[in-house]
BALOBA-1460 file (C-alpha; in Angstrom, 3 decimals):
// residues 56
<rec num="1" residu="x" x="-9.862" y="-21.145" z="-1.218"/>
<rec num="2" residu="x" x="-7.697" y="-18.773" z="1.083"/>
<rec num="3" residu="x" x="-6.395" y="-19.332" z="3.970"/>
<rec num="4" residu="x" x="-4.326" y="-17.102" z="6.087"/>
<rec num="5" residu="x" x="-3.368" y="-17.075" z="9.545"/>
<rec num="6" residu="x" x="-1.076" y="-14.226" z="12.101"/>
<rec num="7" residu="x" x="2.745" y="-14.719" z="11.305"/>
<rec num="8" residu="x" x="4.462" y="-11.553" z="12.952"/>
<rec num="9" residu="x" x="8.226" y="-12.924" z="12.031"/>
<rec num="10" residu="x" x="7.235" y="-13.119" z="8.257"/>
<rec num="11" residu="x" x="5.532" y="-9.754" z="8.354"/>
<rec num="12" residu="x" x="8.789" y="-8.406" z="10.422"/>
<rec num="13" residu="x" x="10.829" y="-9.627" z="7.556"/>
<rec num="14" residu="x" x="8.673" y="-8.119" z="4.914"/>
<rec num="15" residu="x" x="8.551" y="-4.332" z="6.438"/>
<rec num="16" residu="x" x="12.605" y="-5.086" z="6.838"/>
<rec num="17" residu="x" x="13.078" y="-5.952" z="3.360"/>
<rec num="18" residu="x" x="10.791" y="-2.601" z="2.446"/>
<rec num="19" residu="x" x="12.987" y="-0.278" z="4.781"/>
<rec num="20" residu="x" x="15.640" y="-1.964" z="2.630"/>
<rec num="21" residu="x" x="14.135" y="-1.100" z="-0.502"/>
<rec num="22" residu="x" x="14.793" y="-5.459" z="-1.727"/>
<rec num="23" residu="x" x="11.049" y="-4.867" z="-1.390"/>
<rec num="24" residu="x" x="10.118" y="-2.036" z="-3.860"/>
<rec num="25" residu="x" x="6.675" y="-0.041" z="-4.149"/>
<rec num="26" residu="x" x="5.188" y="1.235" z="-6.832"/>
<rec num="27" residu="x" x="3.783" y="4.702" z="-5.471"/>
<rec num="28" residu="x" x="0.958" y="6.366" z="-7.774"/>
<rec num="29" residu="x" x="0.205" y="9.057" z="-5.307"/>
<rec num="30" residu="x" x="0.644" y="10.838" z="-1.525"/>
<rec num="31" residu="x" x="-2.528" y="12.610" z="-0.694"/>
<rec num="32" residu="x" x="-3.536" y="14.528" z="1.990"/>
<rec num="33" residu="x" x="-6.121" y="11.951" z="4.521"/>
<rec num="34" residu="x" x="-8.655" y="15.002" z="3.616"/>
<rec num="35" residu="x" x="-8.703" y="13.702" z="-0.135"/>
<rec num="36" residu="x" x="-8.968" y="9.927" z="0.577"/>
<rec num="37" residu="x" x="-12.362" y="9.976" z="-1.037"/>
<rec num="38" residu="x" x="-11.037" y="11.151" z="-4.559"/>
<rec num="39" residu="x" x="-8.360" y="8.536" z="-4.210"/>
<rec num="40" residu="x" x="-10.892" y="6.258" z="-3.396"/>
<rec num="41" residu="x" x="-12.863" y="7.033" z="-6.918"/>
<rec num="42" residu="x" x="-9.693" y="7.204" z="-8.606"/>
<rec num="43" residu="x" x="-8.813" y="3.647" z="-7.407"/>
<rec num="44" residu="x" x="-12.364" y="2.065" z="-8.312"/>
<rec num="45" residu="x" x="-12.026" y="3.667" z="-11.450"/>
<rec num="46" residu="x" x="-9.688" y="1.526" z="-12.805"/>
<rec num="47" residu="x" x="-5.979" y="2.209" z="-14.416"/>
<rec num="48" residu="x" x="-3.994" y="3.056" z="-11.457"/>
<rec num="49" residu="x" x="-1.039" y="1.645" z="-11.387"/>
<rec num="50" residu="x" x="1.033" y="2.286" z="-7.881"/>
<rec num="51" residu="x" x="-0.599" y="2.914" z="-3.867"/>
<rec num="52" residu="x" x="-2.089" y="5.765" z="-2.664"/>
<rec num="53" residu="x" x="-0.555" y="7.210" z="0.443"/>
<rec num="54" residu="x" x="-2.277" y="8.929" z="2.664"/>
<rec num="55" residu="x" x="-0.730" y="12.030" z="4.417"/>
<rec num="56" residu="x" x="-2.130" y="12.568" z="7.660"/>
């Protein structure tokens, strides 16, 4: 079982720590919001390792 609920100071503190970089992500790709269907595939896949931005 999950359970989550709304907890804007904890999600605060997370996108600080990010801006920080004490929060690291792994980036696989920035794409272009016209090519979010290929990263889609790509993601379903399997074997990516890393996010997909998308570029507006």
């Amino acid at each position: 079982m999950v359970s989550v609920r709304p907890d804007g100071a904890r999600l605060a503190g997370l996108l600080a720590a990010a801006a920080e970089g004490r929060l690291p992500a792994r980036v696989h790709a920035v794409v272009p919001l016209g090519e979010v269907a290929s990263a889609h595939r790509a993601v379903a896949k399997g074997g990516v390792r890393g996010k997909y931005v998308l570029q507006p």
